[in-house]
Every structure is written in structure tokens, then in C-alpha cells.
ZAMARGU-4260 file (C-alpha; in steps of 0.2 Angstrom, whole numbers, plus 5000, padded with zeros to 4 digits):
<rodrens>
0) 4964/4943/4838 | 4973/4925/4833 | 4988/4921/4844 | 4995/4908/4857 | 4988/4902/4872
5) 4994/4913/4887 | 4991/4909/4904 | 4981/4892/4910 | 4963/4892/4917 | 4954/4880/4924
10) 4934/4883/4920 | 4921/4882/4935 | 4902/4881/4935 | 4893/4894/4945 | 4874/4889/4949
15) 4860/4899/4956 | 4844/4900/4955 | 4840/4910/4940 | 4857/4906/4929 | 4871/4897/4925
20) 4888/4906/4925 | 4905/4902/4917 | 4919/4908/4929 | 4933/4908/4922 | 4949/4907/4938
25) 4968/4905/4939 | 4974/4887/4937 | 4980/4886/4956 | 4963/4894/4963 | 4957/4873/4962
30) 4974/4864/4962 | 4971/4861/4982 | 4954/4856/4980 | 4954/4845/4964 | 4970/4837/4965
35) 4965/4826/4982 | 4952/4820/4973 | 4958/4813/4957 | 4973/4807/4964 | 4960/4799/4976
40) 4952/4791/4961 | 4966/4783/4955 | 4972/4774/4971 | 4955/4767/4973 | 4955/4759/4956
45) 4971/4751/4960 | 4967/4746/4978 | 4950/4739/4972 | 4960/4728/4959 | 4973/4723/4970
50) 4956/4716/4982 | 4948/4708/4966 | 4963/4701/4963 | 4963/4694/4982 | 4947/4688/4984
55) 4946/4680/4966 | 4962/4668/4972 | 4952/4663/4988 | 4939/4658/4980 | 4946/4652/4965
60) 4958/4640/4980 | 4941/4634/4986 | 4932/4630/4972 | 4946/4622/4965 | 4950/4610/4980
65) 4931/4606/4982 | 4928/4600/4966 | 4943/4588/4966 | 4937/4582/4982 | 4919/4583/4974
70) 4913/4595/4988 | 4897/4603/4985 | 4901/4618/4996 | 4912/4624/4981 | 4897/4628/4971
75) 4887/4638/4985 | 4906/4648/4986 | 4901/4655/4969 | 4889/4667/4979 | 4902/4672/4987
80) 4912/4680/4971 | 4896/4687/4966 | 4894/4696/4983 | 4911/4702/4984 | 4911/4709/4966
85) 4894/4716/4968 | 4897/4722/4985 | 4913/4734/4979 | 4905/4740/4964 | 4889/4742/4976
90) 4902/4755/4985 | 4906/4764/4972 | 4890/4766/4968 | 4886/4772/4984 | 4897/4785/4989
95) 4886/4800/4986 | 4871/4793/4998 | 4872/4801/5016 | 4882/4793/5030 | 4865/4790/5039
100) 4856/4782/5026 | 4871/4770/5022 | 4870/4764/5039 | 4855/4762/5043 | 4852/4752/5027
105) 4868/4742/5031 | 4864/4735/5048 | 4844/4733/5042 | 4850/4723/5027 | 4865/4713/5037
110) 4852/4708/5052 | 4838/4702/5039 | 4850/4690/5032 | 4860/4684/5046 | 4842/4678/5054
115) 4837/4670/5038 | 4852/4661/5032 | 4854/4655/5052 | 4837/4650/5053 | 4837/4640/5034
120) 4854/4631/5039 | 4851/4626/5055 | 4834/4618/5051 | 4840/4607/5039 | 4855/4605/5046
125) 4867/4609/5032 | 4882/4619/5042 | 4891/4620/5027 | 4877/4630/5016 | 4872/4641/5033
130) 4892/4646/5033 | 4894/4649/5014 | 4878/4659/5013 | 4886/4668/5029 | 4901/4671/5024
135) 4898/4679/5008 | 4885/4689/5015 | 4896/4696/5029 | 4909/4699/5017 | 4896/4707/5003
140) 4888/4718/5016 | 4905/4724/5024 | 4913/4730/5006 | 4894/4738/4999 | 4890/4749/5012
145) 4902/4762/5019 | 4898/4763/5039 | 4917/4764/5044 | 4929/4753/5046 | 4925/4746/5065
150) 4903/4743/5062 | 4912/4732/5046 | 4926/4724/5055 | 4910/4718/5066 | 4898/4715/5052
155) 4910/4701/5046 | 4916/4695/5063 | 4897/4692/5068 | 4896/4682/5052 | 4910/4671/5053
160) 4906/4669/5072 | 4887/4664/5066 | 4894/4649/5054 | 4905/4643/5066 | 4894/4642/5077
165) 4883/4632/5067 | 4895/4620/5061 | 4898/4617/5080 | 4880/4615/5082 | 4879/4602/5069
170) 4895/4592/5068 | 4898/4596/5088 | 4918/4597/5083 | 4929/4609/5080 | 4940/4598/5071
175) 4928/4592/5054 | 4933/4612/5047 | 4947/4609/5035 | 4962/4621/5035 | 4962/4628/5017
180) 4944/4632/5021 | 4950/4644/5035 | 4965/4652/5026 | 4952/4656/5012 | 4941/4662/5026
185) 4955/4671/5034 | 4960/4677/5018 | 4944/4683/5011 | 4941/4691/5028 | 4956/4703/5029
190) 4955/4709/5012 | 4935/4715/5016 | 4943/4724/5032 | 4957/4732/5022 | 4944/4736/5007
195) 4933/4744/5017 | 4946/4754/5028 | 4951/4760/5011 | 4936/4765/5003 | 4929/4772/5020
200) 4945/4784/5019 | 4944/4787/5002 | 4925/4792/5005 | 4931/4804/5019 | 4943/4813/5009
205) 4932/4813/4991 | 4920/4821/5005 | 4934/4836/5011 | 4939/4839/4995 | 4920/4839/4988
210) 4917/4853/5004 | 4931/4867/4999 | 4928/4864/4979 | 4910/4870/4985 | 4919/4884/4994
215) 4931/4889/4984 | 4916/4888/4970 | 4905/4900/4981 | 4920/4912/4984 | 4925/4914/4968
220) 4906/4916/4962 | 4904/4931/4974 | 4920/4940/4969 | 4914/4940/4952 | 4895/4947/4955
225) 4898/4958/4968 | 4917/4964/4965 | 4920/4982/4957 | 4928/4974/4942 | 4921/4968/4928
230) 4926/4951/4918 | 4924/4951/4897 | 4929/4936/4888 | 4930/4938/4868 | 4935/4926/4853
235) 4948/4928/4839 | 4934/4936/4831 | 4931/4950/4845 | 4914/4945/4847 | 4910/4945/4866
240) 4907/4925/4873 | 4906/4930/4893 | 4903/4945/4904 | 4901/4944/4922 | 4887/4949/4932
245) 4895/4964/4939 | 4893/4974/4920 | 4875/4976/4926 | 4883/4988/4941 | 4895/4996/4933
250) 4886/4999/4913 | 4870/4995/4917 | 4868/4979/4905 | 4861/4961/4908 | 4877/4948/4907
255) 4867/4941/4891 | 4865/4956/4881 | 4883/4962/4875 | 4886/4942/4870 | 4890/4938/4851
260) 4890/4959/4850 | 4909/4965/4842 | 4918/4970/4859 | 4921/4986/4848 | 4903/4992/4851
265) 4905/4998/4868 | 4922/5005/4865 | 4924/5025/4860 | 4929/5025/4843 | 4944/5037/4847
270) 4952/5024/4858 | 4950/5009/4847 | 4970/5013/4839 | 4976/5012/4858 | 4970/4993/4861
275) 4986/4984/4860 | 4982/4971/4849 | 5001/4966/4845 | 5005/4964/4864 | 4990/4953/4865
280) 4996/4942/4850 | 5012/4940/4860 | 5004/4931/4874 | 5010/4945/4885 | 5000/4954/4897
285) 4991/4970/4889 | 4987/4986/4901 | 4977/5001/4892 | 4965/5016/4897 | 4949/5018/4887
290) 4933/5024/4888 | 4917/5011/4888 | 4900/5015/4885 | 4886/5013/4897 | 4867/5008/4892
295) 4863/5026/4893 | 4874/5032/4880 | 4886/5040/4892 | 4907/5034/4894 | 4913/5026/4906
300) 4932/5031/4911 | 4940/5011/4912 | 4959/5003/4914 | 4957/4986/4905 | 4969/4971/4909
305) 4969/4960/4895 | 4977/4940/4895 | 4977/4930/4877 | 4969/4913/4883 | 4964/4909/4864
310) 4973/4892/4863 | 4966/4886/4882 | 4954/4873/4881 | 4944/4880/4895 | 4943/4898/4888
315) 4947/4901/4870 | 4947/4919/4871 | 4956/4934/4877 | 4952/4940/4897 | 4948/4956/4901
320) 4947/4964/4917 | 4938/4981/4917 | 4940/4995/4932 | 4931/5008/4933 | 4942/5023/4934
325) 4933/5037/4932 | 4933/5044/4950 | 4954/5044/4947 | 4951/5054/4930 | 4939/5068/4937
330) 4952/5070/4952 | 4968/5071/4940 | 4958/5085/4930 | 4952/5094/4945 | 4971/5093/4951
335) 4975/5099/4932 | 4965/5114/4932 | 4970/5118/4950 | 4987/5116/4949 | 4984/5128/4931
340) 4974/5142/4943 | 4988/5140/4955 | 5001/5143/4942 | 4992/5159/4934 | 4989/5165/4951
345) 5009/5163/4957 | 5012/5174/4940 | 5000/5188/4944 | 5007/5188/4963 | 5025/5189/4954
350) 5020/5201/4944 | 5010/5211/4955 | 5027/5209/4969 | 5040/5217/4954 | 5027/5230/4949
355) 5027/5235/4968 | 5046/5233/4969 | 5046/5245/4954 | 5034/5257/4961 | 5043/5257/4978
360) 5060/5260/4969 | 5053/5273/4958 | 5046/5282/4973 | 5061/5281/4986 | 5072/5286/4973
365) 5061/5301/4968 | 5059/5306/4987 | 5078/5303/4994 | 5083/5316/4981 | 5070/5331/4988
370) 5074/5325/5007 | 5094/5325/5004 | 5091/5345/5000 | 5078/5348/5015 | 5092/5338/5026
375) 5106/5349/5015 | 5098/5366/5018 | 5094/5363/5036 | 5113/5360/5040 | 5117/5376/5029
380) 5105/5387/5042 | 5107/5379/5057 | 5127/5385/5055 | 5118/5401/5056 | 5114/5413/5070
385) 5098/5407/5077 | 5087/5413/5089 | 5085/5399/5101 | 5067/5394/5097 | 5072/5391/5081
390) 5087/5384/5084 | 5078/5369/5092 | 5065/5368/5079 | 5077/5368/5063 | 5084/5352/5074
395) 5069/5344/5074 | 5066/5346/5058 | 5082/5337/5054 | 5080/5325/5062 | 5064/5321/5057
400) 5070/5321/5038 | 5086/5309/5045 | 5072/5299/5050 | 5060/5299/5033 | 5078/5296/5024
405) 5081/5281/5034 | 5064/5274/5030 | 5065/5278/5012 | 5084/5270/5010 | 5077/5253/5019
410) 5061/5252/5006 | 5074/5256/4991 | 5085/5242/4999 | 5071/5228/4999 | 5063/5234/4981
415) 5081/5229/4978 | 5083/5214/4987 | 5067/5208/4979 | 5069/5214/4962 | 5087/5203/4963
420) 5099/5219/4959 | 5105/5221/4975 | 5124/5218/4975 | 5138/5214/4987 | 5153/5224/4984
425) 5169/5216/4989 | 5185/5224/4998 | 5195/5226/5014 | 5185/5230/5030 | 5194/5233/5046
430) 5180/5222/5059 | 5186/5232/5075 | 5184/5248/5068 | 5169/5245/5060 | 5160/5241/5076
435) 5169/5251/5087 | 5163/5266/5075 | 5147/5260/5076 | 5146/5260/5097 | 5153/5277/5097
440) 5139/5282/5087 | 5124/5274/5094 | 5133/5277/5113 | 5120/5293/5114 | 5105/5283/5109
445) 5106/5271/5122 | 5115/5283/5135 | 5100/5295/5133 | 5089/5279/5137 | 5101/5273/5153
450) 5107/5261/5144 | 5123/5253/5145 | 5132/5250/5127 | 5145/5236/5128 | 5158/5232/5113
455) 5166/5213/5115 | 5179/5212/5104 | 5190/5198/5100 | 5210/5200/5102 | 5212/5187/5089
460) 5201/5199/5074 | 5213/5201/5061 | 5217/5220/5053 | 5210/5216/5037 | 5195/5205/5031
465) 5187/5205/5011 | 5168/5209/5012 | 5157/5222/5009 | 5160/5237/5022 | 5144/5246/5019
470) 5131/5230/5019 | 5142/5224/5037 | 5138/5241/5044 | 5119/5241/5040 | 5114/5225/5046
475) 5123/5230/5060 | 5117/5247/5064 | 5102/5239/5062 | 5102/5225/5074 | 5109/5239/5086
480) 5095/5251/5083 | 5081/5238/5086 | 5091/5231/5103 | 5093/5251/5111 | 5075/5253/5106
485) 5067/5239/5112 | 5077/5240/5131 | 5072/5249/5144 | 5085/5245/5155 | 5099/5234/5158
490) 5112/5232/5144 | 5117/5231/5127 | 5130/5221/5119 | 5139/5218/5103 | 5150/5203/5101
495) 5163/5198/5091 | 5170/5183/5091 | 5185/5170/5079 | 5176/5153/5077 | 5190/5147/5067
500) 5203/5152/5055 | 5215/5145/5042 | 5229/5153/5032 | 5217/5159/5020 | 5199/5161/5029
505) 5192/5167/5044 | 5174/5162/5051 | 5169/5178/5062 | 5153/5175/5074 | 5145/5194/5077
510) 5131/5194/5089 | 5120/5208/5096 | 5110/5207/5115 | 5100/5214/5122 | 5090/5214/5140
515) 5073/5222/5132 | 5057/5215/5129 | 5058/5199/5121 | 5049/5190/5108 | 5035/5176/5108
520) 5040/5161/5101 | 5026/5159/5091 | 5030/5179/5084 | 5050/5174/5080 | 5048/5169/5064
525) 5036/5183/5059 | 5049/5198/5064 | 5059/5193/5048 | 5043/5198/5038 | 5044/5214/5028
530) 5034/5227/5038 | 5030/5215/5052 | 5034/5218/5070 | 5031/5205/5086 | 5013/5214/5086
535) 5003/5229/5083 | 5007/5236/5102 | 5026/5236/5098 | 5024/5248/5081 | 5011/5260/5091
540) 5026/5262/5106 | 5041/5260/5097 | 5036/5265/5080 | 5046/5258/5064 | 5041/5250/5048
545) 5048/5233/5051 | 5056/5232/5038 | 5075/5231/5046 | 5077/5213/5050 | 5069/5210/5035
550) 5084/5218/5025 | 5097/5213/5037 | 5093/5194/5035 | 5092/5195/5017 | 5111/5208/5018
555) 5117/5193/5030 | 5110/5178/5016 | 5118/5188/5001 | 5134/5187/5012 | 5133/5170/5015
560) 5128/5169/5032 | 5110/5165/5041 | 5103/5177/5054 | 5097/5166/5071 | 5085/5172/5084
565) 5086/5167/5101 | 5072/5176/5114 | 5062/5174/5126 | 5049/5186/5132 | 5054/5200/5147
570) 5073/5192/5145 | 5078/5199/5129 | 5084/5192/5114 | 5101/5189/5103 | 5105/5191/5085
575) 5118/5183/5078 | 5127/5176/5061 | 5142/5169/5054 | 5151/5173/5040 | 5166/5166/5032
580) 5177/5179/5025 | 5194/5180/5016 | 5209/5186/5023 | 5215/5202/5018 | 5236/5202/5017
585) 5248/5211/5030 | 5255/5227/5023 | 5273/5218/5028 | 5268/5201/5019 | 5261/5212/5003
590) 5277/5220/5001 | 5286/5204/5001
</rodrens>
């Protein structure tokens, strides 16, 4: 698996008690924390060069004037090159001891000496070797230890103040120091201050940047152990160099145990050809489904992530990222094999529905012919002379088959609707006297109930429109049966009305009202239901099979309209539709 080094990593190690782990993390997870402190380091060289370079040129000017003048003091200023070299690189040093520690050795340190240089000077009476030995140890002490920049500021003003005071002591005058002495002094005492501001600062942000690496190493760690993924890293070889902690969880292995194995070993051998090995050799990022396999023997369903990292210093090898996916497989298959038991049941339902079609068409078919005689014959003796008595029962007889007829012609219609072989036969219906047809023969119905019939009919209905005569007149008849029925009193109305018109269409509203009963709104939807009425009550009084809205929706959709319930319970309810029907031409336009 040679190739070209793909994304950067920077390498990060993780310790614990028990081990020692490798963790491999995106170049910017340490940008923030590591960049502070290198760019860190290298101001503090230079600022410590620029102070060498300072306090070399003090004391260089010193020593140089003194021995001209064949000054003594020059040679007890050597100390205090010695001090200030040894004190900065003493800082350095020193940066990792605690801030309490420093301090306390500091000021135990900077007292000691301040008393016994004091004490040596001032008994024999040598100003000038008490303020060099001083000096030097003020400055010395100042840039070693890092207490701040004000308890140094005051170390080396305490040490100045301590030789001058001296020389007064001794010479009695002011006026005996010599300027170049104070310009080195001044000199040499401004660039401590500034050195140990500096190095104070430079400790503080070492110290910050030192706190979130710690962090940011402790995060990272327990994402790795205790995340749901696992990490594999592997050479050019395919021999395994890393495994996170986590492959303990997931496959039951120690992190040690698969390393320097062939990462091929814990693949399924039927899903080795789908590892994209070209796609990693490109240095692009390699997405692939597998199976892995677990300490027991048993497979592990995984998505692996792979990244080519081969040519990174920090890595040499390819990234894998392993998730566990085998919660998502058994759902997809349980979703599979439902969706399969759904399917095969939807066929048997289909077929079971057109084998009921059939058998419903079969059966109507073989019954209307039988009743069409028993109606036929019944008229034939009814024309008859009769006695009374049987008079009345032929009648009912008749009536009773009308009825059985009825019932068989709607269930002959839905097998039809149903089976798809129901057709809408096109020509010229005259609207007005369709409905007004219809009125006059349902008038006794709902006369013999005290029911008031009512025909609305719109002026504007044209003589002639194309649609099926016999399909109108069903759904029709229908809507008006089920509104007499269902009404006790009050009225019954059939509507209608022009929605709009062009030269070659018509959009006619027809609409059917009742005052009767009503319908739940929680039961509208289920009166459209083949052999389903509002509830059980309604088919013991009323009777019927239910099946009458059922076809007259399904008459109206083939039409190219939509049937619409409006109802409310003890008010009554209104059926209506729409449809949009072609004009048929004017006997005196045709002829033109």
C-alpha cells in the first residue's frame, strides 16, 4: 500500500498509568496550543541576546575606563558579567520549578547576600567592593529567579540603595561617584528590569500554553479510549503498527495483540476485493463497508474510513477509522424482509379483491338474469284479473325483486369499478330533463314520507351537454334515494347550478340536500366505504347495503369530478360535485 502522504498529523503522547499510547490527531487539534509556545521560544532567545548584548557593553564600558585610570573596582565588575550571564541562564534553567518555590528561594538567597556583602564592605571600609558585590548580586538575583517583575524591580532597587548608601557612609559625599559609573549602573539596571518583565511573561504564557496542551492531550486521549470508533494504523506493508484502546470494546482484543499481524486477518475474506486500495494510493479519502472479525470468531458488520498518511513523519501509515455498523445492517434487513412480507401480502390482498370482483360479477350476472323473469312474469299476471288479495301480494312481490335487482346491479357496478372495466360512454344529455325526470319519479317516495321534493334548476343550463346520460342518472338517483330515506321531515332538494362557461365548455355544480339525520364527522369519510354506513343503527332502520356512495363517488371520479360531504348531525347533509362537460351544438348552429 505505497503511495503519497495525504493529510498532515501532528503525533501526541497519551500516558497513564499502565501504558503508553500514540495518538495520532488532526494537524489543527494543537496549532493553538503549541504555536504560543515555540514562537515564545524564539522571542526569548533573541530578547535574551539583545540583554547580553546590553549588559556585556556596561560592563565592558567599566572595565575599560577603570583600567586606564587603574581602578581596581574594574576587576571586582568581572563578578558582575559572571552574575548576569549566570543569573539568565540560571532562568532558563529554572522555568519548570513552582512559582512558590522560586520565590521563596529568591528573597532567602537575595537577604543572605545583601547582609553579608553589607556587613564585609562596611567593616573594612571599602564602598567600592560593598557596591560592586551589590550590584552584581542584585542584578544576578533579579534576572535567576522568576518572582515577577515588581519583587525584582525591588530586589535590584534595594541593592543599588544598599551601595549607595555605603559609599555615603564611607566617603560622606555624594559627589566622589563618577558619572560613567551611574550610566553603567543605570544602564545595567534597566536591562535586568526589562529581562525579567520579559522572561516573567514569557514564563506565564510557556505556562498557559503548557495547561491547554495537557487539555487538549487528556481530551483527545478519552475520545480515543472511550469513543464508539476504533483507530487502526497500518504500513505499506498492511501490517498493523497502532490500534486504539476502544478495539478492546468493540472486538474484544488487547490494543497490543493485532500489532505487526497483516490487517487482512481480521478482514472476511469475501470482502478483501472491496478495500479500495487504488483510492488509497491517490491520497484521496477511501469509504468502504466490510465485515471484521471479533476474538470470538464471529463478524463484526464495520464502515471503515481510510486516510494514506504513509509519507507523514508522524504517522507513516494509512488511518483507519472503524464504526460499528451492525445495528444499521440488522435494521436494513428487518426493513428488507418486511417490506418483502408486505409486498406478498398487498399481492394476495389484490388477488384475493379481483377473485372477489369476479365471483361478485359472476354471481350478479347469474342472478339479474333469473330476477329480470320473476319481475317480467309478475307484470305479465298483474295485467291480469286478480282477486284483490292477490293483487296486493303480486305487488309486493314486485317490488321486493325491484329491490333484489337494485342491489344486485350496484354490486355488478363496483366488481366493475374495481376490476377497472367500467366505462363512460359519451353523448348528448339534456341536464333539465334528466333531473326533472328524476324528481317526478322519486316525488312518491318522498310524498309518501311528507316530504317535500324540490328541483332548483338554473335558467342558464344549456339544451345539450356530452357525458354519459346513464352514469349522471345513477349517481343521481342514488344521492336522491339516500337523502328521502334518511329524512323524516323537512325537505329535500336537488340543485343545479352554471359555475362558469366558455364557448366550448360548461362547469355544472349538481347538489343534493337534505334535512335528515346527519352524519358524524368522525363517520364522513367512512360513508364512502363499500358496504359501510354512518353505523350499524342506520342499516337495521333504514336498511341498504352501503354500497351506493360507494359507486356514485367512483361514477363522479370516472367523470372527472369529486364527490364532497358537508353534514352535521340532526341538520342534514349535502352532496355535491362538479363536473366540466363539453357543449353539445344548437340544432340551428349544426345546420349552419
Amino acid at each position: 500500500m505505497a503511495g503519497r502522504p495525504g493529510l498532515e498529523l501532528d503525533r501526541i503522547r497519551v500516558s497513564d498509568k499502565n501504558m503508553t499510547t500514540d495518538c495520532t490527531l488532526a494537524p489543527s487539534a494543537l496549532a493553538a496550543e503549541t504555536g504560543a509556545v515555540n514562537a515564545s521560544d524564539e522571542l526569548l532567545v533573541a530578547r535574551c541576546r539583545a540583554g547580553f548584548c546590553v549588559i556585556g557593553f556596561a560592563i565592558a564600558l567599566l572595565t575599560v575606563t577603570d583600567f586606564i585610570r587603574h581602578d581596581p573596582v574594574a576587576i571586582h565588575f568581572m563578578r558582575l558579567a559572571q552574575f548576569a550571564l549566570i543569573g539568565v541562564a540560571g532562568h532558563v534553567f529554572h522555568l519548570r520549578l513552582p512559582r512558590r518555590a522560586n520565590l521563596t528561594t529568591a528573597v532567602a538567597f537575595t537577604c543572605g547576600i545583601y547582609v553579608t556583602t553589607s556587613l564585609s564592605g562596611y567593616l573594612r571600609n571599602d564602598a567600592e567592593t560593598q557596591l560592586v558585590n551589590s550590584l552584581a548580586l542584585a542584578f544576578g538575583t533579579a534576572a535567576t529567579f522568576p518572582w515577577g517583575l515588581w519583587p525584582q524591580l525591588i530586589s535590584t532597587l534595594v541593592g543599588s540603595a544598599t551601595a549607595t548608601l555605603g559609599w555615603w557612609l564611607v566617603y560622606g559625599t555624594f559627589a566622589d561617584i563618577r558619572p560613567h559609573m551611574v550610566a553603567a549602573i543605570t544602564i545595567a539596571l534597566v536591562t535586568s528590569v526589562y529581562m525579567a518583565y520579559q522572561l516573567e511573561r514569557y514564563r506565564r504564557e510557556r505556562d498557559r500554553a503548557e495547561t491547554s496542551l495537557r487539555a487538549s492531550e487528556e481530551r483527545f486521549r478519552s475520545l480515543i479510549e472511550h469513543g464508539s470508533d476504533t483507530i487502526t494504523i497500518i504500513d505499506s506493508a498492511g501490517k498493523i503498527t497502532y490500534e486504539s484502546p476502544s478495539i478492546e470494546r468493540v472486538l474484544g482484543y488487547r490494543p497490543d495483540e493485532p500489532i505487526g499481524r497483516s490487517l487482512l486477518d481480521y478482514v472476511h475474506p469475501d470482502d478483501v476485493t472491496r478495500i479500495p486500495w487504488e483510492t488509497l494510493r491517490r491520497d484521496e479519502v477511501a469509504s468502504v463497508e466490510c465485515r471484521r472479525r471479533r476474538k470470538d470468531g464471529t463478524w463484526c458488520h464495520v464502515e471503515a474510513i481510510s486516510t494514506n498518511l504513509l509519507a507523514h513523519p508522524a504517522v507513516r501509515g494509512v488511518v483507519i477509522n472503524w464504526r460499528d455498523i451492525g445495528d444499521r445492517i440488522r435494521a436494513e434487513a428487518e426493513r428488507t424482509t418486511y417490506m418483502r412480507d408486505l409486498a406478498e401480502a398487498r399481492d394476495q390482498a389484490l388477488a384475493s379483491t379481483r377473485a372477489k370482483s369476479a365471483f361478485l360479477a359472476n354471481t350478479s350476472h347469474e342472478i339479474r338474469t333469473p330476477m329480470n323473469v320473476i319481475i317480467g312474469m309478475t307484470d305479465m299476471t298483474l295485467e291480469t284479473k286478480l282477486e284483490a288479495d292477490a293483487r296486493d301480494w303480486l305487488q309486493r312481490v314486485r317490488s321486493a325483486a325491484l329491490t333484489l335487482l337494485g342491489i344486485i346491479n350496484d354490486i355488478l357496478d363496483l366488481s366493475k369499478v374495481e376490476a377497472g372495466k367500467l366505462e363512460i360512454e359519451l353523448g348528448s344529455v339534456d341536464v333539465c330533463a334528466t333531473v326533472e325526470d328524476l324528481v317526478r319519479l322519486l316525488a312518491p317516495s318522498a310524498a309518501g314520507k311528507g316530504l317535500a321534493l324540490v328541483c332548483r334548476l338554473d335558467p342558464e343550463l344549456p339544451a345539450g351537454v356530452c357525458a354519459d346520460g346513464g352514469r349522471l342518472r345513477q349517481v343521481l338517483t342514488n344521492l336522491l334515494s339516500n337523502a328521502i330515506k334518511f329524512t323524516g321531515h323537512g325537505e329535500v332538494a336537488v340543485e343545479v347550478r352554471v359555475m362558469s362557461q366558455t364557448g366550448a365548455q360548461i362547469e355544472l355544480l349538481f347538489a343534493v340536500q337534505d334535512s335528515g339525520i346527519g352524519i358524524p364527522p368522525d363517520r364522513q369519510a367512512a360513508v364512502f366505504e363499500s358496504f359501510t354506513q354512518a353505523d350499524g343503527s342506520t342499516t337495521r332502520k333504514y336498511g341498504g347495503t352501503g354500497l351506493g356512495l360507494t359507486i356514485s363517488r367512483q361514477l363522479v371520479e370516472l367523470m372527472g369530478g369529486d364527490l364532497r360531504l358537508e353534514s352535521a348531525v340532526g341538520k342534514g347533509s349535502r352532496f355535491a360535485f362538479t363536473l366540466v362537460l363539453a357543449r353539445m351544438l344548437e340544432p340551428a348552429a349544426a345546420s349552419v
